[in-house]
N, C-alpha and C positions, 0 to 999 in steps of 0.2 A: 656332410653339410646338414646342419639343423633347420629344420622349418618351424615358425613360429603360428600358432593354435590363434588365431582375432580371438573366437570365442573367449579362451581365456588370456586375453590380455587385456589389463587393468583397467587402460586407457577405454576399450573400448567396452567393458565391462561395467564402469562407472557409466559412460554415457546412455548405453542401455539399462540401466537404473533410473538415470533421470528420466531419458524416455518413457520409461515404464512406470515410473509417479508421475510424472505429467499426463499419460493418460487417464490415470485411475482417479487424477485433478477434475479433469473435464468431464471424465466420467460422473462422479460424484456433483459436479456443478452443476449437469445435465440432469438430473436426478431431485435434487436439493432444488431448484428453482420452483418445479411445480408442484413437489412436498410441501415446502414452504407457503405456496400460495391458497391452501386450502385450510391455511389455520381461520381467518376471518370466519369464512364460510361455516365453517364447524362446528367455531365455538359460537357462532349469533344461533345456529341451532340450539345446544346446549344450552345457553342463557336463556332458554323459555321454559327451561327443568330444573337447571341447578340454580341456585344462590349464586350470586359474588365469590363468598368465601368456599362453598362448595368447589365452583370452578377453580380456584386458585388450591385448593389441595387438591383435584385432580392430576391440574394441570404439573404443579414443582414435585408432587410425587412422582409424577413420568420421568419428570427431570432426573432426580435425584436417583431412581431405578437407572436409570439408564448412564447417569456417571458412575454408579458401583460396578454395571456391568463392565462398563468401558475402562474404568482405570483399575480397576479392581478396589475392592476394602480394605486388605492391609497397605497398599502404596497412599492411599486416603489418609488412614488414621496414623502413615507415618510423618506424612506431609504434615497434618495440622499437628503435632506435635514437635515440630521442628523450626514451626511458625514464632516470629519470636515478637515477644508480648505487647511491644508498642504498637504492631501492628493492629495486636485482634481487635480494641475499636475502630478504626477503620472498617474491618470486614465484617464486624456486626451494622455497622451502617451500610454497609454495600448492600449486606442481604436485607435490610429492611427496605432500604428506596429501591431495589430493584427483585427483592425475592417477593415482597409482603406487597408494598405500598401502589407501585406502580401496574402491578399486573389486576390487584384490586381494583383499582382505578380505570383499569381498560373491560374488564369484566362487568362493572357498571355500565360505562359507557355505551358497551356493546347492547345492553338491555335496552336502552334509548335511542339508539340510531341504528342505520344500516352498517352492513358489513363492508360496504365502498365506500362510506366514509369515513368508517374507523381506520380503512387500509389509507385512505389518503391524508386525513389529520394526523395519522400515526408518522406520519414523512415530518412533520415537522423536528422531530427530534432532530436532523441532520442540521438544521438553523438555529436550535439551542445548545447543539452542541459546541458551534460555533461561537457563539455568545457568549457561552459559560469558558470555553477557552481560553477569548482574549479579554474578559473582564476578572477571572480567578487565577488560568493560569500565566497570564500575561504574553502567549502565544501571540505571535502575526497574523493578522489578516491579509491576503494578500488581493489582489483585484480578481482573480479566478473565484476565490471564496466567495466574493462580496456578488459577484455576477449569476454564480450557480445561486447562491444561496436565493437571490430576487426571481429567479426560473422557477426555483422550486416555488415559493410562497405564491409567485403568477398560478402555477400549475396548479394548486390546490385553492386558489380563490376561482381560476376559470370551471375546475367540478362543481365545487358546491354550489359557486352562485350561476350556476347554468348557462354559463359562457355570458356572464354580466348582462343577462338579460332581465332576473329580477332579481329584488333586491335580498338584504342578507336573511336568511331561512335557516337557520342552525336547528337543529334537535339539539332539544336538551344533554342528549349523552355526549356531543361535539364535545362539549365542553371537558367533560370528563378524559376525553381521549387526551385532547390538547394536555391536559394537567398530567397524563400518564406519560404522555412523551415527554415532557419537561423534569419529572421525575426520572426514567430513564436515561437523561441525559446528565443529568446529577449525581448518579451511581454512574456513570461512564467516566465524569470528571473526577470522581473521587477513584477512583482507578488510577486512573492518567496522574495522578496528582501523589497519591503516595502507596497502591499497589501495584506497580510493573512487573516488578521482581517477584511475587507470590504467585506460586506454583495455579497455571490457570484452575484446576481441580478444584481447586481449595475454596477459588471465588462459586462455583461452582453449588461448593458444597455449602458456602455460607447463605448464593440466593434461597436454592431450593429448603435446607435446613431451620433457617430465617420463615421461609414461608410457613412449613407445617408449622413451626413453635406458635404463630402468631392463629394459626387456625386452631390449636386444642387449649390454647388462652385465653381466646378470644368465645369457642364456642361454646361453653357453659355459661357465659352471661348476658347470649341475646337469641331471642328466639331462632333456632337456626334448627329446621328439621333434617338435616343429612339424611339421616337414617330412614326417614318417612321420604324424601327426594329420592332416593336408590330403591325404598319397595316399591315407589309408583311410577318407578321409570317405563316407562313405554318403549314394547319392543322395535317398534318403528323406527325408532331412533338409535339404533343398536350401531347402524353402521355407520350414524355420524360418528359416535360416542369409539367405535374403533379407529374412524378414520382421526380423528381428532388425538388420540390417544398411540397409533403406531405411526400412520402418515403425516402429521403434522409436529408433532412432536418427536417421535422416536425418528422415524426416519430423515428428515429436514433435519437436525442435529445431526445426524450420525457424520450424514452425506455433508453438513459445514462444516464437520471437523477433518473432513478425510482433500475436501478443493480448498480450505483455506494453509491446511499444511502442504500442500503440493503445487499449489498455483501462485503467481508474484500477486501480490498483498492490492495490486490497482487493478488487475485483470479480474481476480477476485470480486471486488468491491462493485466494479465497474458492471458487470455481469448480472450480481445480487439486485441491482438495483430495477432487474426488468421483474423482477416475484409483485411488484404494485401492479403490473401492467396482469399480470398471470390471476394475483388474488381477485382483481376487479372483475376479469371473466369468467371467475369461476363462480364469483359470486351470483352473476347474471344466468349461468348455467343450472346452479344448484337451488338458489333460492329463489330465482326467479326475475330480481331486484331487476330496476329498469338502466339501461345502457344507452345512452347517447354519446351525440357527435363529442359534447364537452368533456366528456371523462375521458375520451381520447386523447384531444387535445391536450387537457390537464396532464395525464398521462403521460404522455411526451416529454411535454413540460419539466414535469421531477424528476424523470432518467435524463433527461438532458442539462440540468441545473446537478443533478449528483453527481454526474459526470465531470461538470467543472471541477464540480468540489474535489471528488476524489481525484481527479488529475491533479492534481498539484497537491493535495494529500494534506491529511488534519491529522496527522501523529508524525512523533519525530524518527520513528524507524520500523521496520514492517515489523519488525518483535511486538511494536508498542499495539498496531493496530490488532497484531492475533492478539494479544493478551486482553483488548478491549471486548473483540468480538467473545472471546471464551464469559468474561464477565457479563457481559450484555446478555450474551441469546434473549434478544426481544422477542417477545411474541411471534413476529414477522421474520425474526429470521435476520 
C-alpha cells in the first residue's frame, strides 16, 4: 500500500507558495508604507542644502543604483537593445516628464512650502490622471471615479484651507507641486498610452538615465555649486541625507516591488494610499510642522476618495497598473 508525502504534492506545494508570496506581499507592504512616508520629510530637509538639480541627481542616481542592483546590467543592457525603435521616443519622453521634469518640479516646490503639503497637493496626481484618461485616452469614467476623485479634491481643500475657516493661503511652492503632479501624470499617460509592453526596467532606466543626462547638461551652464554643496554639507544632516537615500528611496522601492508583484493590484493600491496619512505624521514628528484636527480630516478624505477610485480601478488589467507603477515611482511612492 503506497502512502502519499502532502509535503510534496504539487497541489499542496503550489498552494504553499502562494502562501508563502502572500506573506512576503504583506510583509514588504508593511515595510514599504512607512519607508515611503519619510521621503517628504527628508527631502524638505535636504532642500535647505542642495539645489533642485542637486536633489534630483541625488535622488534618480539612488534610483538607477538600485535598478542595476536589482535587475542586474547585462539583463538592462539586453532589454534596451531589444527595444525596438518606434518606441524609444516615447521613453525619451517618459524619462524627461517623469525622470528630469517633474521630480524638478517637486524639488522646487518643496523649497517653498511645507512637507504636508507637498504630501497632500502631491494626491492630486490621482484627479489628473483621471482627466488625462478620458480626455487622451478616451477611457470611462465611471460614477465611483467621479465621487472618489471630488473626496480627494474635498480632502486636500479641507488641509490647506484649514478646514474652510480661512481663506485660500498657498505658498508659493503649492504651485510647483500641483505642476509636478500634473507632470507625473503625463508620463503615466504616456505609458498607458503606448508603453505597456516595455520591459518595466527599461522605463526605469529611461526616468532615472533621462535625469542624470539633463543634470551634466544642464550644469555647466548655470551657476550650480554641487561640489561646494557636498564640501559644506553639515554633519547634522548626515542622517537625513542616509534616511533619504536608503529608507526613502532604496528601501520603499525595494519593498514596492516585492507587495505589488505578490499582492492583487486593489489590495496593493488600496493600502498605498495610507503612506499621506504616515508622511504627514512623520512630518509633524521630525520637522516639527504643526498638525491639526484638518489635516486629519483631509486625510481621511484622500484615502477614502482613492479608495473609490481604485475600487473600481483606472487601468484596464492589473499588468497595466504594475507596469504604471514600475514607470511612475513617484516620489511618494
Amino acid at each position: 500500500m503506497y502512502s502519499i508525502d502532502a509535503a510534496f504534492h504539487p497541489i499542496q506545494a503550489h498552494r504553499r507558495m502562494r502562501l508563502h508570496s502572500r506573506t512576503i506581499g504583506w510583509a514588504s507592504l508593511a515595510v514599504m508604507i512607512p519607508a515611503a512616508s519619510t521621503y517628504a520629510a527628508f527631502a524638505k530637509v535636504l532642500t535647505g542644502v542642495f539645489s533642485p538639480l542637486s536633489m534630483l541627481f541625488l535622488s534618480e542616481s539612488m534610483l538607477l543604483i538600485f535598478a542595476i542592483l536589482s535587475f542586474g546590467l547585462l539583463p538592462l543592457l539586453h532589454s534596451l537593445f531589444r527595444l525596438k525603435r518606434s518606441l524609444l521616443p516615447q521613453l525619451l519622453l517618459l524619462g524627461t516628464l517623469n525622470g528630469a521634469l517633474a521630480p524638478l518640479l517637486l524639488f522646487i516646490g518643496l523649497q517653498h512650502t511645507t512637507a504636508i503639503n507637498t504630501e497632500l497637493f502631491g494626491r492630486t496626481e490621482t484627479i489628473f490622471i483621471m482627466l488625462l484618461g478620458a480626455n487622451v485616452l478616451h477611457q470611462r469614467i465611471d460614477r465611483p471615479h467621479i465621487v472618489g476623485g471630488a473626496v480627494i479634491l474635498l480632502g486636500i481643500l479641507t488641509a490647506t484651507l484649514e478646514g474652510f475657516s480661512n481663506g485660500i493661503t498657498l505658498h508659493s511652492g503649492d504651485v510647483f507641486i500641483l505642476l509636478s503632479a500634473l507632470t507625473f501624470s503625463i508620463g503615466g499617460t504616456v505609458v498607458r498610452k503606448s508603453l505597456l509592453r516595455v520591459d518595466p526596467a527599461l522605463l526605469i532606466i529611461a526616468r532615472s538615465g533621462m535625469a542624470l543626462c539633463v543634470f551634466f547638461l544642464v550644469s555647466p551652464f548655470i551657476a550650480h555649486p554641487f561640489i561646494d554643496e557636498v564640501r559644506l554639507f553639515p554633519l547634522t544632516l548626515l542622517p537625513a541625507l542616509i534616511g533619504f537615500g536608503f529608507i526613502a528611496r532604496f528601501v520603499a522601492v525595494f519593498t514596492c516591488y516585492q507587495a505589488i508583484e505578490r499582492l492583487p493590484v486593489h489590495t496593493y493600491a488600496l493600502m498605498a494610499t495610507t503612506t499621506v496619512a504616515g508622511s504627514i505624521f512623520f512630518s509633524h514628528l521630525y520637522l516639527g510642522e504643526p498638525l491639526h484636527w484638518y489635516h486629519g480630516v483631509g486625510t481621511l478624505c484622500i484615502i477614502l476618495g482613492a479608495g473609490l477610485v481604485h475600487m473600481k480601478g483606472l487601468y484596464a488589467s492589473e499588468q497595466h497598473f504594475r507596469t504604471h507603477i514600475h514607470a511612475q515611482h513617484q516620489q511618494r511612492v
